[in-house]
N, C-alpha and C positions, 0 to 999 in steps of 0.2 A: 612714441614708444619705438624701441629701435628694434632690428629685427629679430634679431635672437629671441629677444623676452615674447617678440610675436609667434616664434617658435616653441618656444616653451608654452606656451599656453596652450597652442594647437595641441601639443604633445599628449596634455593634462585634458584638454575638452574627450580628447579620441581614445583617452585610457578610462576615462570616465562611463563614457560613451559602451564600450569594450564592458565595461565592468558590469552596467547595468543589462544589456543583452544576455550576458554569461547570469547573472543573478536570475532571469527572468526563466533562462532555462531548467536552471538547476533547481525554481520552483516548481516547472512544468512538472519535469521526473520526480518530486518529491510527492505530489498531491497527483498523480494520474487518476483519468477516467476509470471508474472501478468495470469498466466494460472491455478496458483496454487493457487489463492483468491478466494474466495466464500464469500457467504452471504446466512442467512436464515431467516424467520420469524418465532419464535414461541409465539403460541397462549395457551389457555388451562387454563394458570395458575390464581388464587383469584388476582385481580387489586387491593385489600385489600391489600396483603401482604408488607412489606417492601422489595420495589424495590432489597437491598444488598441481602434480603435472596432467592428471587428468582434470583437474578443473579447467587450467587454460586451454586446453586443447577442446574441452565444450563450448568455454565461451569465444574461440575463436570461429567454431562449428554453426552455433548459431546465430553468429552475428550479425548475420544478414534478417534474422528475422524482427528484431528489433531491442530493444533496447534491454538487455541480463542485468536485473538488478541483485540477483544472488545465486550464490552456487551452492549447493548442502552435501555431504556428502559423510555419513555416517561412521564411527569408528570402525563400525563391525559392518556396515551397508554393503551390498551390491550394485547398489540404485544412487542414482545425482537424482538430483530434485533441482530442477535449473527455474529460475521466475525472471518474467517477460513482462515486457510493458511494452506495446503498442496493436498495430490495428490487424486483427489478424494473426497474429505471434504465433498461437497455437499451431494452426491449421502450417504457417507457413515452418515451424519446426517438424513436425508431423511426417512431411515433404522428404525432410533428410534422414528418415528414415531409414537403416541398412546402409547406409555410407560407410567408407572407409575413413577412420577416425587413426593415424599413427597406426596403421599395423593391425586396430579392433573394427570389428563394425558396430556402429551406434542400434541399438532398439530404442523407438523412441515412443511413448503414450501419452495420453491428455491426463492430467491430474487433477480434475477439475475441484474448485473448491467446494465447501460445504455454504453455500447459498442462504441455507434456511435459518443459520448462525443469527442472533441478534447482535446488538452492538449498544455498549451502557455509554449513555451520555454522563456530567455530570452537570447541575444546573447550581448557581452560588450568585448570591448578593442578595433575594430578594428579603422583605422582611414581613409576609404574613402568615397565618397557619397551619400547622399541617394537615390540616382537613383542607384549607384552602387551596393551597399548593398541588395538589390531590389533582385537585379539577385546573387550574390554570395549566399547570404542566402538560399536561392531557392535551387539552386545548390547542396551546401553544406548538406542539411538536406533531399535533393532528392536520396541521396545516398543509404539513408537505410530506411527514411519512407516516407508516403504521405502528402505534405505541400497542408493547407488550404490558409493559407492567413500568408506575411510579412509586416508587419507594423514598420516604424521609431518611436521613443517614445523621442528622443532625438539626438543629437547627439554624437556617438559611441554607442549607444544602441539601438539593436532592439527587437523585438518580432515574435516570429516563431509559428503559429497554426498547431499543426500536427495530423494525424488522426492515429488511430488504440488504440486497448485497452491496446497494450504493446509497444507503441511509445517509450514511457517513458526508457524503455530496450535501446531500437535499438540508442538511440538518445546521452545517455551515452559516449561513443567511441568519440563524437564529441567534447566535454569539451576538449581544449586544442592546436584546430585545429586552422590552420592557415585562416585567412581572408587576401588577401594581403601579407606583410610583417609583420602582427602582429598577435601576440597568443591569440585568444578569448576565452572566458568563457561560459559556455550553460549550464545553469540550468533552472529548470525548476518554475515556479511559481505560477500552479494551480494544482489543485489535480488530479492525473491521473483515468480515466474511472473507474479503479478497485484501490480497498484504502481499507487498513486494520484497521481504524480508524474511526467511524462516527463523519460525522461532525454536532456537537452539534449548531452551530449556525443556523440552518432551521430544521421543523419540517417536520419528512416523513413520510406521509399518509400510508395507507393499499397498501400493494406489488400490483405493475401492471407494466404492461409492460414499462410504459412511466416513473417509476418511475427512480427518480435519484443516 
């Protein structure tokens, strides 16, 4: 083999190589530690402004704190609502506090999420009844977290209420688990307690406790 084509291939190992590194990340940030989510409210800035330019100027603010995987910022809001991923995030945005931001000083709050949130799984393939299912499902999902409530939706399909803000974690391991003699599916279908995304379809009030 002459050299070049031994170039080429190098080329292709070390792109390949590249590729999967870069995929393995962009899982990490996709599935984080539900421990490792945060959320904040900032306040401070001209409601004048164009919403993009005060966004980048947040997420440039906080970017040392770790990883902004959303900026929300309301038609009619006073308030960003910025969300973090990594160790700390909160406390170390918290930090920048009264900075100068372009001209504004930042106010900066915890917006801590609503914790006590359940989160619906749904469970599909098995084939026995719904009385049965009743208690296997139970069972099954009792292993690793706390079951609110199992509801029939159909038949071979249920629904699983589970509590805790990192169910969503523990409940994973269960995708593929047997029910009976058949291999089910467990995913889940509502957004878990902690979410690195606002959901744009409901408007959120000024941070309080009860918020969502």
């Amino acid at each position: 083999m002459d050299e070049s084509a031994n170039k080429g291939m190098k080329r292709k190992r070390i792109s390949k190589e590249r590729g999967m590194k870069l995929k393995g990340c962009d899982a990490a940030i996709q599935n984080p530690k539900a421990r490792d989510i945060g959320r904040i409210s900032v306040t401070g800035f001209d409601s004048g402004l164009p919403h993009e330019d005060v966004e980048s100027a947040l997420r440039k603010h906080f970017a040392s704190c770790g990883n902004i995987t959303d900026v929300y910022i309301g038609k009619h809001e006073c308030a960003a609502f910025v969300y973090l991923v990594g160790e700390d995030a909160v406390d170390k945005a918290l930090k920048l506090s009264g900075r100068d931001v372009g001209g504004w000083n930042v106010c900066v709050e915890a917006y801590p999420f609503s914790d006590h949130m359940t989160t619906t799984m749904i469970v599909q393939g098995y084939d026995i009844s719904d009385t049965e299912i009743q208690v296997a499902a139970r069972e099954l999902f009792s292993s690793c977290v706390e079951v609110a409530e199992v509801f029939v939706i159909k038949k071979g399909c249920s629904a699983v209420r589970v509590k805790g803000f990192d169910a969503i974690e523990k409940v994973r391991v269960l995708d593929g688990s047997y029910i009976g003699d058949r291999k089910v599916s467990v995913r889940p279908i509502t957004t878990p307690p902690r979410h690195t995304v606002h959901d744009r379809r409901r408007r959120v009030g000024r941070p309080g406790p009860s918020s969502p």
